[in-house]
N, C-alpha and C positions, 0 to 999 in steps of 0.2 A: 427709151421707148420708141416704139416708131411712131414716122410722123404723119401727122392728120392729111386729112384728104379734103377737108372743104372750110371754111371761115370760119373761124372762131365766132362762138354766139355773144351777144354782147352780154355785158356784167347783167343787165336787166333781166335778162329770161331768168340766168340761174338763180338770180335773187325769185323772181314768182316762181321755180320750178321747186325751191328750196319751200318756199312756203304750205305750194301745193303739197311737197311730200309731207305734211302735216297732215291738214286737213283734207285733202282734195278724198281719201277713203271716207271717211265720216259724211261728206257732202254726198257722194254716189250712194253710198250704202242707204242715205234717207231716201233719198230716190229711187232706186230699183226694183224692180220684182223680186230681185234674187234674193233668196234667205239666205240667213245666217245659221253654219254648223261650226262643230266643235270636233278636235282630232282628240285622239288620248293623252298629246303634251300640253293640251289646252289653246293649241292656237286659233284662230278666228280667220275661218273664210268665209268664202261666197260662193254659193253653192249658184249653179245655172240655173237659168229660166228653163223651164223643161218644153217650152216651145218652143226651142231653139238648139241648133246644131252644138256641141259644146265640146272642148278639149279638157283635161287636164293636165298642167304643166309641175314636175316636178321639179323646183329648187332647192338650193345650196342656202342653209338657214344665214347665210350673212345680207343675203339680196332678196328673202324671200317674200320681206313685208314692204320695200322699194316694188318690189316687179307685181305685187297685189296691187298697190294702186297704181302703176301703170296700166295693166290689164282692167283697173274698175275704171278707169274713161275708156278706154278701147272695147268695154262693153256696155259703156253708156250711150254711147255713138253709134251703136246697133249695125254692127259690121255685117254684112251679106255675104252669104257664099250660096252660089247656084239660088239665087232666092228665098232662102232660109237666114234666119236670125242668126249670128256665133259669138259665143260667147268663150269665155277664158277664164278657166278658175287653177291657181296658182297654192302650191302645199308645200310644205316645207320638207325635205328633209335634209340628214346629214347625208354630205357626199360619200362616204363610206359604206356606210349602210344602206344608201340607195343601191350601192355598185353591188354590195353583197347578194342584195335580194334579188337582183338583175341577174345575178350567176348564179344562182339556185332556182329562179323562175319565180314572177312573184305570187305574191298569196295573201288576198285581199285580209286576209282577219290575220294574218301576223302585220304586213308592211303595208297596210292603209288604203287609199284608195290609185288601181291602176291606171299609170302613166300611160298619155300619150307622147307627152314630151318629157327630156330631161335634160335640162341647164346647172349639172355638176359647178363645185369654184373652180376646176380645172380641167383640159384636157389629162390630165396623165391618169385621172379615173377612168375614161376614156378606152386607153392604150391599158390599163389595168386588166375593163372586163372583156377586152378581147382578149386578150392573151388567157385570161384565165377561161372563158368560152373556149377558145381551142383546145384547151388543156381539158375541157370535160366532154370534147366532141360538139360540141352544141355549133348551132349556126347562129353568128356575128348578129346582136340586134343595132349597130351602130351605122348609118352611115357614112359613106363617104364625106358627103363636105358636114362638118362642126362649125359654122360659124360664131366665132367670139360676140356676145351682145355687152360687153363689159369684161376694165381687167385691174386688177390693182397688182403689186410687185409684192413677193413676201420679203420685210422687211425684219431687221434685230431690232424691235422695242427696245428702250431704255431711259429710267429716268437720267434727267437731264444731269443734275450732279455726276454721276453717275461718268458718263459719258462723256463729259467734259475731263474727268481724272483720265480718260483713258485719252486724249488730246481732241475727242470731237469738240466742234467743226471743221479745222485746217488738217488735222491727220486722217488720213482711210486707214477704216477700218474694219475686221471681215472675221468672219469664222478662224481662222487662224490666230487671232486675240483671243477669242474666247476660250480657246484650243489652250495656248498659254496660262491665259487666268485660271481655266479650272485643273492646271495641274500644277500649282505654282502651289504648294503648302500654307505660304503667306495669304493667299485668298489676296483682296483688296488692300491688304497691308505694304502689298506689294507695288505700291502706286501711292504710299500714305494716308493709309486709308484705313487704318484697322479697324475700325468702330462700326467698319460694315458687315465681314466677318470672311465667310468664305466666298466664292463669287457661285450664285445659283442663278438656274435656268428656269424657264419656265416654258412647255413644250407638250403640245397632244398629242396623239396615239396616231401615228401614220396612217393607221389600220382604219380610221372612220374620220380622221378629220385631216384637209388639206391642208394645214399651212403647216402641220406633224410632214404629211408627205412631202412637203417642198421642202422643211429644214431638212430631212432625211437623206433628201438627193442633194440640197446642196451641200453638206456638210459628207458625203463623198465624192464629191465635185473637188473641193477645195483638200480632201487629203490626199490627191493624187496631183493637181495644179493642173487639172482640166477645164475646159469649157465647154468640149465637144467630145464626142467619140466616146463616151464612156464603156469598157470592155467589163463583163460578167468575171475573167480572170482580176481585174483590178480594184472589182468590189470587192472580193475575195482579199486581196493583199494583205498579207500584217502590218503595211502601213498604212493600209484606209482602214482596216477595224483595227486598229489602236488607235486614229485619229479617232473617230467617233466613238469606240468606246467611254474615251475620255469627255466628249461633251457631252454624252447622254448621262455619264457621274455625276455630274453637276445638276442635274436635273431633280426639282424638288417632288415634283409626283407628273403624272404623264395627265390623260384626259380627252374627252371629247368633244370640247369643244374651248375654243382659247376664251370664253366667257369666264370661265371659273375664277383664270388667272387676273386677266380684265377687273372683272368686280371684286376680286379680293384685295388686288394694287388700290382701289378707289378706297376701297373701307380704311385701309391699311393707312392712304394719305391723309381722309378725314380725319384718325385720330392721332395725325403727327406721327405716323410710323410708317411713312412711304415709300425709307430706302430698307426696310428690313423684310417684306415677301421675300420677294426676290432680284436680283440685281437686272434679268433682262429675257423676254418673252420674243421668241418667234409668232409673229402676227402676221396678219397680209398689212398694207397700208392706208388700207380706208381706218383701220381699226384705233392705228394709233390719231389720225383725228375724232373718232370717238370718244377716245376715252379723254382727248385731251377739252372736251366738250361738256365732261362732266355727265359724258351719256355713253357708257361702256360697252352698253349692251349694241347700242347701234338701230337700235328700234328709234323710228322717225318718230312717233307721238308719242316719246320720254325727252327727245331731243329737247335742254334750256327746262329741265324741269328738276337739274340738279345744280352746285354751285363747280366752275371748272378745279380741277387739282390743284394743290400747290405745288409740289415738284410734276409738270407736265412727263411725258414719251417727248423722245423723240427715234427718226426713224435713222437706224445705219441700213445704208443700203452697202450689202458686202463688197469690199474691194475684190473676194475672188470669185463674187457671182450668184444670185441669185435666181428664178424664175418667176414667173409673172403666175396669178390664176385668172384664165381668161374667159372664163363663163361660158363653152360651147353651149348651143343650142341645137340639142342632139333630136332630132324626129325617129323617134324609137321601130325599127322594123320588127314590128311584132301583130299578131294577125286582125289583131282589134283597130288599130290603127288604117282605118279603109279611108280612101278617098277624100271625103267631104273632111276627116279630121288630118291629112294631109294638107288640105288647101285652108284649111283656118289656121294651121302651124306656120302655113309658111306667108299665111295674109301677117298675121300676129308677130312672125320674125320681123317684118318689114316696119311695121308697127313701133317695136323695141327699137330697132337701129336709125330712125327716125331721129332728126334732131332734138323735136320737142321731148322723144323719152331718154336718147341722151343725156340730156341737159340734166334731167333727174336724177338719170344717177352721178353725174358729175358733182351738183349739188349737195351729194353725199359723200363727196369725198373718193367714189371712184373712179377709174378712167375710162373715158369713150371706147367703142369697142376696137379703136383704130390708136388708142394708146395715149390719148389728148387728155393732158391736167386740165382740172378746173378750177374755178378760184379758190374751194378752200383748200388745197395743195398749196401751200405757201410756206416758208423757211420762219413767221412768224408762228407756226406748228411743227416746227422741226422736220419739217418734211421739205422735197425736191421737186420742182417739177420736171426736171429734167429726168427722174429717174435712177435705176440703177447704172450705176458704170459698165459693170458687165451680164449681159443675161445669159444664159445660160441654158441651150440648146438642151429639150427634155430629151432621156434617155429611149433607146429601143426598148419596146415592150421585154424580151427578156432581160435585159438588164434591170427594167423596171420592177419585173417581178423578182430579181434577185435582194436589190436592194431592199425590199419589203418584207422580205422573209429574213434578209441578214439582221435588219432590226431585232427580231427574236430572241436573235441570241447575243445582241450588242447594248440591248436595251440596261437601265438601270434594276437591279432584282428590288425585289417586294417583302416584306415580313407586313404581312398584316395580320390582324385578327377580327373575325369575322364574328358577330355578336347576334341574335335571334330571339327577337322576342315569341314566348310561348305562353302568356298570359290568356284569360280562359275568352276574351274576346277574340282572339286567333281563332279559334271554332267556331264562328258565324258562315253560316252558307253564304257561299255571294252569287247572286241573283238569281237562275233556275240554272246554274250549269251546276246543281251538287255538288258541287266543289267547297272546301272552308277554306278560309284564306290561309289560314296554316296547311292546307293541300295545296295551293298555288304556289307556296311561299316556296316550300317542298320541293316542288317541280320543276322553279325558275333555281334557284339554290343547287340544287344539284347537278344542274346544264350550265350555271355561271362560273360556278368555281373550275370547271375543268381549262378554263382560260389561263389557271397559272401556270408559269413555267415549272419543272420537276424541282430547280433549285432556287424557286423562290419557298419563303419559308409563311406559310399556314395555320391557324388552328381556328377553334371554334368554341362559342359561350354561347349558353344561354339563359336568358334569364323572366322571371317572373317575381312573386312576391313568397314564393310557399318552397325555400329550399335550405330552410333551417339556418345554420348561422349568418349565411350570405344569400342575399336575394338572387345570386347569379350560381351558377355551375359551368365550369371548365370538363369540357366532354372530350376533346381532342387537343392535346398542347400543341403548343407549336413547334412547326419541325418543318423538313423537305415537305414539298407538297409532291413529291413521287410519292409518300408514303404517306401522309397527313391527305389530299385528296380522297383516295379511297375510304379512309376510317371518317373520313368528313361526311361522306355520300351514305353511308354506314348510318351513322348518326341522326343524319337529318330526315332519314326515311323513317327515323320509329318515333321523332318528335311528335309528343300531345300536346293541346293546354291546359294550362293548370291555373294561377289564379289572377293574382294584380299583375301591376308594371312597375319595378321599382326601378325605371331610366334612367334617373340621376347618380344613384348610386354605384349603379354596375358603370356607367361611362366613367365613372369618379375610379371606380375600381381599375377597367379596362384601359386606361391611360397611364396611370399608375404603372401596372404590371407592365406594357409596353417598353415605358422609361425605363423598369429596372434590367430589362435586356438589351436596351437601343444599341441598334447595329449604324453606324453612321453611314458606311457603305450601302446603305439600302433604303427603299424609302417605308418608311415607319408609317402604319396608320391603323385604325380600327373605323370597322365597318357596321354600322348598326343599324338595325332594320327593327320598324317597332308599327303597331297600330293603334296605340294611345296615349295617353298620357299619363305622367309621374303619378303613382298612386300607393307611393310606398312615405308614410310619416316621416319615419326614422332617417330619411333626407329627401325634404324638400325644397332646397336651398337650392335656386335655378342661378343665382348673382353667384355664390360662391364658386361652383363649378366652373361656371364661366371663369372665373378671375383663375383658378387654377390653369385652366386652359391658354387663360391668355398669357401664365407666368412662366412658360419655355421659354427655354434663352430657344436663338435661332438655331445652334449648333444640336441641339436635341429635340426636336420637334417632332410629336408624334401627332396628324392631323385626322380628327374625327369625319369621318364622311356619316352623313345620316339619311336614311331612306324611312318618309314618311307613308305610312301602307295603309289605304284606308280614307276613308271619309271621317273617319275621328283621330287622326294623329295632331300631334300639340305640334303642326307647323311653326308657329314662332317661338317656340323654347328650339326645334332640332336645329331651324334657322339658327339662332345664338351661338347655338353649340357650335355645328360648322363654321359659323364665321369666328367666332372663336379660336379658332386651330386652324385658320386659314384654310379651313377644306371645302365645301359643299354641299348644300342639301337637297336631295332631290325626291321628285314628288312620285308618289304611284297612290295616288288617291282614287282612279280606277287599279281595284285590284288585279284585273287582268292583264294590266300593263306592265305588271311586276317582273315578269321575264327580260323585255327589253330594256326596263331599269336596270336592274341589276347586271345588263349585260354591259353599259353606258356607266356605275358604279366603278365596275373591275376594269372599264379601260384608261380608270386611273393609273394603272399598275402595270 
């Protein structure tokens, strides 16, 4: 990493900065005018004094609740510009789908509330939405200087067993191991080890999450034995897509955000089965001291409210090279953006790179905007302060968009089956847009699914209580989704409600049928989308489900992902379920929000 420019703070600050990232939000929020709103993921900010000149700053969800209570002293302290009040209110999003909605122009009732600022996890979203701005004509909303306010390295998670078979700490080791391992038939056996099974990855969607985009570029970095210069012919090469073809196989499902993998490892250790997820997750590096904290998620006020893992992470930093995500802090040239919210962007920069908010985030485990470890960076967490050995020069914008589109067709294919409840609560209007949520479902359903590849494999169920000898109906089997797509879209547009919910059964069913075609080459999973709860007698048996879930061997695993719809869905049975099957539950309890769910659903796949 490079090296600092001023003194190292003493242990003392980061110990009271550490603390402050606790409570110091809780302490302001008592005291302030500013109220408290709510997004549609349910996050918690602070809304401005409306007496007062105010920005909004859009974030990278791993810094977003750190740079909140930086911003809530910086606007306890009642900063000045031209004689007015400024304030700072901080939102979260993913860097992907900020970038997206940046290249399509944004639009407050799909992408939330518009940015004046945006602090991506990296510049290479950066060089993304220019290149793709050029490509639509549009004029460049970036400018020139991006100063870094924080950076961490993405690093190869792995538990420690684990990583030690493979000779860590005295041996380097890099993308090219893993390269190996996942094409080695013996899996782990191949190191004595067979009791782990085959070697799997765990990896998000380049497309919305960055530390997806850093494995991506580095993982053709390292199949051509670059560090620099990367050419748009050499991503192209049948030896760089056979190198990463091969490590995206290995891959147990993809996703958006490396949380999934994160808190399925933790559950996975709490019950004594912590080498069986999966063997090793691209992360950045704050992350793996998170989870080795017993606080996965990386939220400051969960931080020490769980017990630490038993087999900890630790971090390989690649011997053939890495990249850093260095939190640009982009001042958005866009035409809302005038004056007075130019000069509290760049009061408020000065602000963040301040020692005192430094230290904050240091205290988190990541590094100064100028590359500087803090104390909890230490080899007692399996991590470096020295960093990675080699880093690895981001590529040219064209390159960069080559890489990201060659994902597509390198990535691991899909057989899912996609499940729909049509129970006669689906026909409730939701709130005066006339709409029933089985119209919304409809609408997001039919723009989600065109995400699959043509030779990823598809089909489609529905279910209720009222369909004669099975509470469930198979509408569309699975096949290509060249050809299963359309008859999908077919489908879904003529779906009514009809009566109960019988959930447990049809996922009882839906996993079942899954097993009896399991493709290993693919990642296997059913998607189920529901807005209440079990209401079918003839199984109500929430334990038993669960134990059948839990009773895949690793080598055939078919993982339930669950999308609760609605302000009455049975949250903690979908919860079990996904945690169960190592997958996911996710929330769309505003039913409006069902689009952007299910678009964050399928970037499992």
């Amino acid at each position: 990493m490079s090296s600092t420019r001023s003194k190292p703070w003493p242990l003392l600050v980061s110990a009271i900065f550490g603390v402050a990232l606790i409570f110091g939000a809780h302490s302001y929020f008592g005291r302030s005018s500013a109220a408290a709103v709510s997004t549609n993921d349910g996050t918690a900010l602070v809304s401005a004094d409306p007496s007062c000149h105010a920005i909004t700053v859009l974030a990278s969800s791993e810094k977003a609740a750190l740079l909140r209570v930086i911003a809530s002293h910086y606007n306890a302290e009642r900063h000045t510009i031209d004689g007015s009040c400024a304030q700072v209110v901080v939102v979260s999003k993913a860097s992907g789908d900020a970038e997206a909605a940046l290249v399509r122009g944004w639009d407050e009732t799909l992408d939330g509330p518009r940015p004046d600022v945006w602090t991506p996890a990296a510049s290479a979203w950066t060089v993304l939405l220019q290149e793709q701005l050029i490509t639509k004509d549009k004029p460049s909303v970036v400018p020139a200087s991006t100063p870094s306010i924080a950076q961490t390295p993405l690093v190869i998670a792995m538990p420690r067993p684990m990583a030690e078979a493979l000779g860590w700490p005295t041996k380097p080791l890099g993308w090219s191991d893993l390269f190996a391992l996942a094409k080695n038939p013996r899996g782990w056996g191949s190191v004595g080890h067979p009791e782990w099974g085959r070697f799997t990855l765990g990896k998000t969607n380049p497309h919305v999450s960055t530390s997806g985009l850093n494995a991506t570029i580095a993982a053709f970095f390292a199949a051509t034995g670059l560090s620099s210069d990367l050419s748009v012919a050499r991503v192209h090469s049948p030896q760089a897509e056979q190198f990463v073809r091969q490590i995206e196989s290995s891959v147990v499902h993809y996703g958006d955000t490396t949380l999934t993998f994160l808190s399925n490892m933790a559950k996975a250790d709490a019950a004594g089965r912590g080498l069986s997820y999966v063997s090793a997750v691209t992360v950045e590096e704050k992350s793996v001291w998170d989870y080795n904290q017993g606080n996965p998620s990386g939220d400051p006020a969960t931080l020490g409210a769980a017990s630490k893992p038993h087999d900890p992470l630790v971090a390989i930093y690649p011997k053939d090279g890495t990249l850093v995500s260095d939190s640009p802090y982009v001042v958005l040239l866009e035409p809302w953006v005038d004056k007075a919210k130019q000069d509290i962007a760049a009061d408020f920069l000065a602000y963040v790179r301040a020692p005192s908010a430094q230290a904050t985030f240091q205290a988190a485990a990541f590094r100064s905007y100028d590359g500087k470890a803090g104390g909890p960076i230490s080899p007692a967490d399996g991590l470096l302060p020295a960093g990675p050995p080699v880093l690895l020069t981001p590529p040219a914008p064209t390159v960069l968009q080559a890489i990201s589109d060659s994902w597509d067709s390198l990535r691991k294919r899909a057989r899912v089956l996609v499940v729909i409840d049509v129970s006669g609560s689906m026909g409730i209007t939701v709130g005066d847009s006339g709409k029933t949520k089985l119209d919304l479902a409809r609408e997001a359903a039919t723009k989600a699914i065109r995400q699959f590849a043509p030779d990823d494999q598809v089909g489609l169920w529905i279910f209720s209580s009222d369909f004669g000898a099975h509470p469930y109906e198979e509408l569309v089997p699975i096949g290509p989704a060249a050809s299963t797509v359309p008859e999908m879209t077919t489908a879904i547009d003529r779906l009514e409600p009809t009566d109960g919910t019988a959930l447990y059964a049809t996922i009882r069913a839906a996993q079942s049928t899954m097993l009896g075609g399991f493709d290993d080459t693919k990642i296997n999973a059913v998607v189920v989308l529901t807005d209440g709860q079990n209401e079918y007698p003839q199984d109500s048996n929430l334990d038993s489900l669960v134990r059948q879930l839990h009773g895949e061997s690793l080598d055939t695993s078919v993982r339930v992902f669950t999308v609760g719809y609605g302000a009455d869905a049975d949250v903690t049975a979908l919860t079990s379920i996904a945690d169960a099957s190592s997958a996911a539950y996710y929330s769309a309890a505003d039913p409006t929000s069902i689009w952007k769910v299910l678009i964050s659903v399928l970037s499992n796949f």
